[in-house]
C-alpha positions in Angstrom: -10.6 14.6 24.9 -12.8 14.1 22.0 -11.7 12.3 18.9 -11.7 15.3 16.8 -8.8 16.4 19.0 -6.9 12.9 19.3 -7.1 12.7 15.1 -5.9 16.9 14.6 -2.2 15.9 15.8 -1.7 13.5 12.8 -4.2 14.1 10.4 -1.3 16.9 8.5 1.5 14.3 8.8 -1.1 11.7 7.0 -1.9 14.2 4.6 1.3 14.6 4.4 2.7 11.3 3.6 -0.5 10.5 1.0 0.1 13.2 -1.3 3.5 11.8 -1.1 2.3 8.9 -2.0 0.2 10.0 -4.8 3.0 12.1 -5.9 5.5 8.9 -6.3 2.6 6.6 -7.6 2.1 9.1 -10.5 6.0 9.9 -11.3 6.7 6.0 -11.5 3.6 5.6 -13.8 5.2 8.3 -16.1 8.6 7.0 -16.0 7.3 3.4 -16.5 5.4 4.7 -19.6 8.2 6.4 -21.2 10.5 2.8 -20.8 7.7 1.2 -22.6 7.8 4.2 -25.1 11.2 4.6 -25.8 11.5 0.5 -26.2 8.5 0.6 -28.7 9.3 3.7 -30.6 13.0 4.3 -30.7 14.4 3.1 -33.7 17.2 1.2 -32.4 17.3 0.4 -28.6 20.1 -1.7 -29.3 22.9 1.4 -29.3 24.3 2.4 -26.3 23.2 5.8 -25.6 19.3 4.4 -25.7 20.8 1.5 -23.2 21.9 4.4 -21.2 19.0 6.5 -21.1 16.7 3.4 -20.4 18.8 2.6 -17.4 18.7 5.9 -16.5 15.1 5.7 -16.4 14.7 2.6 -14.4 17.0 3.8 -11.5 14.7 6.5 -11.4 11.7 4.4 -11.6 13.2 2.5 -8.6 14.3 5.5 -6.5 10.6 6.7 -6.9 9.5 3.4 -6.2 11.5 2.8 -3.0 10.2 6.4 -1.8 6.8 5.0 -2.5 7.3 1.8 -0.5 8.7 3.9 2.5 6.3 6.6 2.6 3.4 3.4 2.9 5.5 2.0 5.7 5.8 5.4 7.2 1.8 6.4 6.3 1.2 2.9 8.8 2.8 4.3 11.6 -0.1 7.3 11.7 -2.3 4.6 11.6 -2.0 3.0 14.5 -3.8 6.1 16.0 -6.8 5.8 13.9 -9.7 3.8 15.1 -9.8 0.1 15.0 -9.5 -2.0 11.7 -12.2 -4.0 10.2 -12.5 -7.4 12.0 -11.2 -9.4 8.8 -8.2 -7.0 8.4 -7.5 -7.1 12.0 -7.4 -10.4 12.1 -3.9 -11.9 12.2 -4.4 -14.6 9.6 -5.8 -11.3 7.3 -2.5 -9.1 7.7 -0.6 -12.4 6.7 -1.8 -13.2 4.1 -2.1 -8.8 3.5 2.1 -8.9 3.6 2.3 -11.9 1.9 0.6 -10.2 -1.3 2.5 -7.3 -0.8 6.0 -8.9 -0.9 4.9 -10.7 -3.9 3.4 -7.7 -5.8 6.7 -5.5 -4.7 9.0 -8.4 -6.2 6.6 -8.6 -9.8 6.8 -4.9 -9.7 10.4 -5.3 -10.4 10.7 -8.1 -12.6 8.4 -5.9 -15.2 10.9 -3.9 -16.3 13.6 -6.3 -16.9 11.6 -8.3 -18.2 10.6 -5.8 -20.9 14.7 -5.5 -21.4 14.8 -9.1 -22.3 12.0 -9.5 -24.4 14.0 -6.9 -26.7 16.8 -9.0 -26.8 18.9 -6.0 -24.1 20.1 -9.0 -22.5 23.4 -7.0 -20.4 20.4 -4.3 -20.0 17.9 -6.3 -18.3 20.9 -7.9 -15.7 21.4 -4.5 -14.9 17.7 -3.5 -14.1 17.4 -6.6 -12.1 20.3 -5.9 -10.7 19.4 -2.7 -9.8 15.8 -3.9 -9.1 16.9 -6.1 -6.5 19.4 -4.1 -5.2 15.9 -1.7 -4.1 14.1 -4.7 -2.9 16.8 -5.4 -0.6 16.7 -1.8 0.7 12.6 -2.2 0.6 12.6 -5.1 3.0 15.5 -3.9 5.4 13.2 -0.9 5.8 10.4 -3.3 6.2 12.4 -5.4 8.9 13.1 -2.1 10.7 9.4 -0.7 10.3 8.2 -4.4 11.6 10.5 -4.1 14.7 9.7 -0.7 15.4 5.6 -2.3 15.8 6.0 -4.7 17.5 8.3 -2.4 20.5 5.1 0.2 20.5 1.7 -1.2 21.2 -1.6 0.4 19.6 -2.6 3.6 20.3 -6.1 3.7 20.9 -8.1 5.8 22.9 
């Protein structure tokens, strides 16, 4: 078998999964620009119906970003087909430290938006987003326990 054939089986599903990925990237960048528009713009955030709607749109930012995390994890599995990793990035001091700046970036990424709530004085608004926020982190890293588990059971696939 030549490697054209052995990349054919999974090169749709990873195209797949990155315009997926692009797709989610580019409607949370949206939705995170209309929170910081409405909170900069609307004339009075402080009534509940612009509380509403700007909760609204961060439980849509972190649906979108929960489908973004999973479609990464899932984007990971295709890649243990692909051909081997750089040596730094294979290296198992590199995908440590790798996770490590992931779980911290994942975590910022969903203090920003409360944050934003509290520095406009929505203080019942921002304990909802982070309630919400790490409500989705919680979900993020159970998938991430399960997609972790499922790697170490199946060895690489390389040919």
């Amino acid at each position: 078998m030549s490697d054209k054939e052995d990349e054919e089986p999974y090169s749709a599903y990873m195209t797949f999964h990155s315009q997926y990925i692009t797709v989610y990237a580019l409607f949370s960048g949206f939705i995170f620009g209309a929170i910081v528009v409405v909170l900069a713009e609307y004339p009075n955030v402080a009534q509940i119906h612009a509380q509403a709607g700007l909760l609204v749109l961060n439980g849509a930012l972190d649906l979108f970003l929960y489908a973004l995390f999973d479609d990464i994890l899932t984007l990971a599995i295709c890649i243990r087909v692909a051909p081997k990793l750089p040596a730094l990035v294979a290296r198992r001091s590199g995908l440590r430290s790798w996770r490590f700046r992931t779980f911290v970036n994942w975590i910022l990424l969903a203090a920003v938006v409360p944050i934003l709530f509290f520095l406009w004085n929505l203080l019942y608004l921002s304990l909802a987003s982070a309630i919400l926020g790490a409500l989705t982190l919680i979900a993020g890293f159970q998938r991430e326990r399960q997609f972790t588990e499922f790697m170490r059971e199946h060895t690489w696939i390389r040919k």
